[in-house]
BAPA-13642 format. One record per residue: x, y, z of N, C-alpha, C in turn. Coordinates in pm, whole numbers, plus 50000, padded with zeros to 5 digits. Example, Ala and Ser with C-alpha at 12.3 -4.5 7.8 and 13.67 -1.06 7.14 Angstrom:
% residues 2
513194943150780512304955050780513204967050780/512854977550708513674989450714512905000350787/
//
This chain:
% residues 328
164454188165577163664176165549163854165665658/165154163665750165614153165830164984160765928/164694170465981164114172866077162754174466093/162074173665953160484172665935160174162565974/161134149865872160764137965912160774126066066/161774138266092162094135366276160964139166338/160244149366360158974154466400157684146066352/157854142666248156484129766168156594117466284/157804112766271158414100566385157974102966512/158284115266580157944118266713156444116466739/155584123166620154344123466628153234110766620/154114103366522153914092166523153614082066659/154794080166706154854074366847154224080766971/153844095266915153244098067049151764095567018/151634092966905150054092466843149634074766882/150734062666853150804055466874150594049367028/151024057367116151614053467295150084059467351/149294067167282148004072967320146954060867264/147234056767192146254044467126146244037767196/147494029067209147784016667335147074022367442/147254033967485147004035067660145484038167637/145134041867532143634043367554143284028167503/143124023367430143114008467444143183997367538/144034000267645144243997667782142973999867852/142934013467892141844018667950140204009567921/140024008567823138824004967723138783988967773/140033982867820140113970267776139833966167977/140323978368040139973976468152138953978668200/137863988768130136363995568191135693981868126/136003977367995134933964767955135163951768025/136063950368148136473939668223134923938368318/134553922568334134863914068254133973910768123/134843905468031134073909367875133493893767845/134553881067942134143866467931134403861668055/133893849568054134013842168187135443841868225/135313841768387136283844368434136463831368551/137933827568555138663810968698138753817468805/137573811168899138393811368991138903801169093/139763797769076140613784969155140293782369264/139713771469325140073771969469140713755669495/142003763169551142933748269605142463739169672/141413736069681141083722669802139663718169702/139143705969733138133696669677136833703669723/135983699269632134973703369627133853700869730/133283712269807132203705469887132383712670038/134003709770066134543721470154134373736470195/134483737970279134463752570370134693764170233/136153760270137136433773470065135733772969962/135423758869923134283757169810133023761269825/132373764969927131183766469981131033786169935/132283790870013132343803270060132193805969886/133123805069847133933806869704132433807169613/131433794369563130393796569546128823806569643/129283807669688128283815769736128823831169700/130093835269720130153850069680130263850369572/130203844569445131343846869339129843841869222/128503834269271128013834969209127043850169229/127383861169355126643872869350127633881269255/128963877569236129523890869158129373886769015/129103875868965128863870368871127933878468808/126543881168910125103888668906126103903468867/126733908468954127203921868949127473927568840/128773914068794129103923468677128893914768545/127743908468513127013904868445127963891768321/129333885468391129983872768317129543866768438/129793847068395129873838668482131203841568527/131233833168678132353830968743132593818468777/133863811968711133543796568690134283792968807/133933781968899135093775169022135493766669010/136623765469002137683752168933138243746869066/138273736469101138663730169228139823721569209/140743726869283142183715369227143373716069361/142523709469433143003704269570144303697969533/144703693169638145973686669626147003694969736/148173685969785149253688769824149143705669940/148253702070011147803710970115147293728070050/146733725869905146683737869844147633745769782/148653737869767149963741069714149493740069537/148963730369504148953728969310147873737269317/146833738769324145813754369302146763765069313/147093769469391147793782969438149313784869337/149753774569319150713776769246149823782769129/148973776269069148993772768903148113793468901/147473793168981147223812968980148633822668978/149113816969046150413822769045151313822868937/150993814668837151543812968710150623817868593/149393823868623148613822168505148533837668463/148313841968375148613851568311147813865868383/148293878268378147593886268483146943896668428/145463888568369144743898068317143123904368386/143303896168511142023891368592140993884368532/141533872268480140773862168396140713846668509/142123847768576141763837668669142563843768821/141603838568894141463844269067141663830269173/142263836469283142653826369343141423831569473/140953817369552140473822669635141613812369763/141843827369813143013825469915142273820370077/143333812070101142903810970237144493811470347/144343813170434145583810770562146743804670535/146243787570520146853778270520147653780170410/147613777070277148503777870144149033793170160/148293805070198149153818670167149743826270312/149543819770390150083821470544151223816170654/150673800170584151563791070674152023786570617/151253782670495152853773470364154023777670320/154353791870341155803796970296156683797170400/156113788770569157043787270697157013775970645/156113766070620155753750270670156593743870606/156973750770489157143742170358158663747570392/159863737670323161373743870307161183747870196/160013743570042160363751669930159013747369872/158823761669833157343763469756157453765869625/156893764669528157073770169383156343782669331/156123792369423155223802069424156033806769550/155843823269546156433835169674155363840969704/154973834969850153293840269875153203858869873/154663863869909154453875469921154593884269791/155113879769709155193884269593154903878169438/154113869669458153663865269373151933865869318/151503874569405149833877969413149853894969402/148203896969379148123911669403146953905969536/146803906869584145603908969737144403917869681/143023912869678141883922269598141143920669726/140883915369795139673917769964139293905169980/139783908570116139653893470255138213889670256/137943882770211136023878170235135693876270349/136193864070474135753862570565136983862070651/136343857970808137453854870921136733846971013/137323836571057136463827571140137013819871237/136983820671361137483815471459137723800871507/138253792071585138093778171605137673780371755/136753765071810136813763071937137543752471993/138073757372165138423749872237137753741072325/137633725072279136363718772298137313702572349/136673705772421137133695272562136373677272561/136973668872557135543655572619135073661372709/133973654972726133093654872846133643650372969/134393640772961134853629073074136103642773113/136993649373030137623654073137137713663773272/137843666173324137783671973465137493687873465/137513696673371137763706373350136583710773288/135773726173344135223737573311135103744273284/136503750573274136803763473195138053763573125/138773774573078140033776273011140723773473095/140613785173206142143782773357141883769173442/140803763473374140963747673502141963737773377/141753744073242142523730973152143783738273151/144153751773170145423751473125146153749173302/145753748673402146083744173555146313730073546/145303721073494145693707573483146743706173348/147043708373256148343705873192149433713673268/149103719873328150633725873385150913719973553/149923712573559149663695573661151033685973560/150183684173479150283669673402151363674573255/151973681773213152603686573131153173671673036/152783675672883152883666772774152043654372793/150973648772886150163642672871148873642672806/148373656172820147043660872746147453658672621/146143651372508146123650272371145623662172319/145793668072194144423677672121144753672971995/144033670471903143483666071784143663677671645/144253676371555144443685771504143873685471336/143683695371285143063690371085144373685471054/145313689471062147003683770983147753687471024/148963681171021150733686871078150183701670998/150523710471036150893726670960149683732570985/148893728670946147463729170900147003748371020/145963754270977145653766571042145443761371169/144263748971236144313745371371145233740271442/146103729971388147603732471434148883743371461/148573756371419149313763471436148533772871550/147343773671579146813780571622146703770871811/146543757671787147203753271897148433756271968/149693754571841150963761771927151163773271971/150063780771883150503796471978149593795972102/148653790872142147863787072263148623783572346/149723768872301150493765172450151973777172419/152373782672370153453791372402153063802872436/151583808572463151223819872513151043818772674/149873805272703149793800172831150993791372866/151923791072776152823784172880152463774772987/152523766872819151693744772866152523741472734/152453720972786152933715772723151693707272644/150823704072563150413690972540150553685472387/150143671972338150453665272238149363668572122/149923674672034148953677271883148903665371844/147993657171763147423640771726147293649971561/147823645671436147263649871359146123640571238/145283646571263144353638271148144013644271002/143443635870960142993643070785142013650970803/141833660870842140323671270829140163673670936/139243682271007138713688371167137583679471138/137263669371073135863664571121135873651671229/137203641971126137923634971187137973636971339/139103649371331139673652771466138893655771606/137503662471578136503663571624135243652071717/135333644071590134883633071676135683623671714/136903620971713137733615371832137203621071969/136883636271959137083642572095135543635172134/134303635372057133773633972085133423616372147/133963611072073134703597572122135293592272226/135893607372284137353602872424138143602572381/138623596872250139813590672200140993600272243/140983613872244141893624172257140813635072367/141993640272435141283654072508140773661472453/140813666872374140623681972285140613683772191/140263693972127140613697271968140623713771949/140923721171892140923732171832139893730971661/138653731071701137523730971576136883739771537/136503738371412135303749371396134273751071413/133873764471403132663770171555130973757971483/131073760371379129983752071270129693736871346/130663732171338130533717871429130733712571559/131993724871629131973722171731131063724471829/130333737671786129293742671895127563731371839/128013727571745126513716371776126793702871851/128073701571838128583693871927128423699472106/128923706272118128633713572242127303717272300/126253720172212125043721472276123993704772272/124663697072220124423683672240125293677472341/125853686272390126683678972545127443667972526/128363667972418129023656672350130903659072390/130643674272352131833681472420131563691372494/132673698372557132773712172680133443720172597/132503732472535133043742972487133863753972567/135153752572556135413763672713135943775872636/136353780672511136773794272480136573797372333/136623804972250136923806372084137943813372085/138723812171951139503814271950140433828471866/138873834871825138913847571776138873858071875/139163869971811139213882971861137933889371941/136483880371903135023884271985134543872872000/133663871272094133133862272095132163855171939/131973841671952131363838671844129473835071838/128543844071757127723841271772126923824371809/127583817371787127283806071756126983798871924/127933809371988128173800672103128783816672199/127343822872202127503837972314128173837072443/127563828072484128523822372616129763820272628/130553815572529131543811272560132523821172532/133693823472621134433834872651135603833872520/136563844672488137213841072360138563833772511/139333830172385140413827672460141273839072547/141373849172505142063860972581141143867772713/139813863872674138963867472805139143855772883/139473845072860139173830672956140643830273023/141743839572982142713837673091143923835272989/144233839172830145113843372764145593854272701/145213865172805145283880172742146413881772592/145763889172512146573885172405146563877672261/146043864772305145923857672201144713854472104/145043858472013143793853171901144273847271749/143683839571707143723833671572142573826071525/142563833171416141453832171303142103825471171/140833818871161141593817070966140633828870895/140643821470777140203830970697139913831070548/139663836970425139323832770330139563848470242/140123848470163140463859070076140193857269936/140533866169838140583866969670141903872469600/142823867269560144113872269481144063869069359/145133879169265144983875569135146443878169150/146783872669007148123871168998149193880868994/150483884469061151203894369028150483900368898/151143916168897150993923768760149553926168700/147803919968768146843921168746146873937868725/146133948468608145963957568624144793966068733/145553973268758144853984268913143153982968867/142813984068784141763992868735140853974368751/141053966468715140383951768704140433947268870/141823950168927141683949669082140753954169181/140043971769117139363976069163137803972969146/137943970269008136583964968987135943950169030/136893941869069136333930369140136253936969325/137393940069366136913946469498135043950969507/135273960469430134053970369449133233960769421/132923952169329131623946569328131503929169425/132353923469493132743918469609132173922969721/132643936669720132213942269875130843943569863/130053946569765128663944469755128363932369787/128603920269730127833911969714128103903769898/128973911069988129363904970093128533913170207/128473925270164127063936370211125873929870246/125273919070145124313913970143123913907470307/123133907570333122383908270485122073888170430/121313881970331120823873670312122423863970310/123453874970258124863860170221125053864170380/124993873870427125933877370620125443868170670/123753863770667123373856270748123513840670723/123653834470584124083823270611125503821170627/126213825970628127583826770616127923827270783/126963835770846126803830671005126723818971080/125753818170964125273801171013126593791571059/127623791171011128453782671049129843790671075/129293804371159130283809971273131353816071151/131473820271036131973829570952131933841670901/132073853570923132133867470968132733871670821/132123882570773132293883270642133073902970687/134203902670584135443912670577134793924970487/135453920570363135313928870267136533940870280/137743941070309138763947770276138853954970187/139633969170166140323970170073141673960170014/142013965069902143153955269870144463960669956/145053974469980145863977070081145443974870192/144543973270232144153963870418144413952070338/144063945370254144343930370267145833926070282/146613931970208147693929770154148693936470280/148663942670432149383948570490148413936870616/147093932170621147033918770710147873904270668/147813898470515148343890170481150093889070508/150363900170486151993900770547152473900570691/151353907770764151443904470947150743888070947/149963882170843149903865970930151433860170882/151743865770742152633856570732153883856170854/154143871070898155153871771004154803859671080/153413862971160152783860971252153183845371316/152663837271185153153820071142154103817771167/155743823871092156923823971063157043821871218/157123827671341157733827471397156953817071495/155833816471518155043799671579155883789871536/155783791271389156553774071295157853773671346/158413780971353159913783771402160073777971522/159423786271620159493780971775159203766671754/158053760171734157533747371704158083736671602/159163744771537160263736271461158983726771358/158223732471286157633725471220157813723271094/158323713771036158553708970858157823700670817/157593708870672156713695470567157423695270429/157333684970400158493684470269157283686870111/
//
């Protein structure tokens, strides 16, 4: 009888552990069943807010829930990014990742409340988008090798204008002067729009901007576009050579714009936002406005995302380092 009833027990639980897991299953193919967050750390109106609504109302179409965008800027993208990182991991709320908070904030910062590397699952990189090197008019210089010849003239006199201490165009400046081996002064302001029209102003030599504003700036002869700062040249501005063709073999940096969900999200909900993502980034009508302002659309897998996000984070770590850069 003790061993009948031992066998009832066994059967039991195995009858039981098949329910759950098919229950699971069921709970993952009907994903998503309600509206679904997706966070984006910075204010509304912005570059990630822009991107963020434009893809997220095609997967919305895809997989037939809204996709709501909750905007909760603050503290360089640090309170968005945290609060995904804390929220429960059912793929109910999504972070839309960018550089800055999941790249450079775990050098920038001495202490984060979130572990960029282990505190996300990585679901696919949306875009990648380069900055330009954009000169006043008034200064003397035509190309890349005439500006990096005159700072290595004039060493720590040249200004360049930056979005923020830490910030993706600030870091992407220091690896510029520790590649060409130059000295000049980062100016930091609130935003690249700011920073931008100083240059266009005089106020400062340079800036490291984005291709969207700087190159209308540039074909209005306001500034001297002399390189970009991505891996190809940028449609926006065919002419102009990247930085590694203009005489920095080597160097490139991009920001960028991604989608994470929180540690522990199940595989099967991971896959199903990928897959219907990469569609809606397919789209020829989103490629082309998304061009419009010099942004190059990805579409990763989540293991490509998640094996690039760990080479920027290296990547940063050791710029911030050299450049001794802290933010409290």
């Amino acid at each position: 009888m003790t061993q009948l009833r031992r066998r009832g027990a066994l059967a039991l639980a195995l009858f039981s552990f098949a329910c759950a897991s098919l229950s699971g299953v069921r709970a993952d193919a009907a994903y998503p069943d309600r509206a679904v967050r997706v966070i984006v750390p910075f204010a509304a109106g912005g570059g990630a807010d822009i991107v963020a609504r434009l893809v997220f109302k095609g997967v919305g179409e895809q997989l037939g829930q809204a996709f709501i965008i909750d905007n909760r800027g603050g503290a360089g993208g640090i309170i968005g990014t945290d609060a995904v990182a804390k929220a429960e991991p059912d793929g109910y709320t999504l972070l839309l990742g960018q550089s800055g908070p999941n790249a450079i904030n775990p050098s920038v910062y001495s202490k984060l409340p979130y572990d960029a590397r282990k505190d996300f699952a990585p679901i696919t990189q949306l875009t990648r988008y380069p900055y330009v090197v954009a000169v006043k008019k008034q200064l003397p210089v035509n190309d890349l090798k005439e500006l990096i010849a005159l700072a290595k003239r004039q060493p720590g006199t040249l200004t360049v204008s930056t979005a923020g201490q830490g910030s993706s165009s600030h870091l992407a400046i220091e690896l510029f002067m520790r590649q060409a081996g130059i000295s000049i002064n980062p100016v930091p302001y609130k935003g690249a729009g700011p920073a931008l029209l100083d240059v266009v102003g005089g106020t400062v030599d340079m800036t490291f901007g984005d291709a969207a504003s700087a190159s209308k700036q540039a074909q209005a002869k306001n500034v001297k576009a002399l390189a970009v700062t991505g891996a190809k040249r940028s449609p926006l501005l065919p002419d102009v050579p990247t930085v590694a063709e203009a005489g920095v073999p080597g160097y490139e940096a991009s920001a960028w714009h991604g989608v994470l969900a929180p540690r522990g999200t199940p595989e099967p909900v991971i896959r199903t936002l990928q897959e219907a993502i990469a569609k809606v980034l397919a789209d020829p009508a989103l490629k082309a406005r998304l061009a419009e302002d010099g942004i190059e659309t990805v579409g990763s897998s989540p293991a490509d995302f998640s094996r690039a996000l760990l080479a920027e984070i290296d990547k940063w770590h050791t710029v911030v380092v050299e450049a001794n850069i802290k933010l409290e």
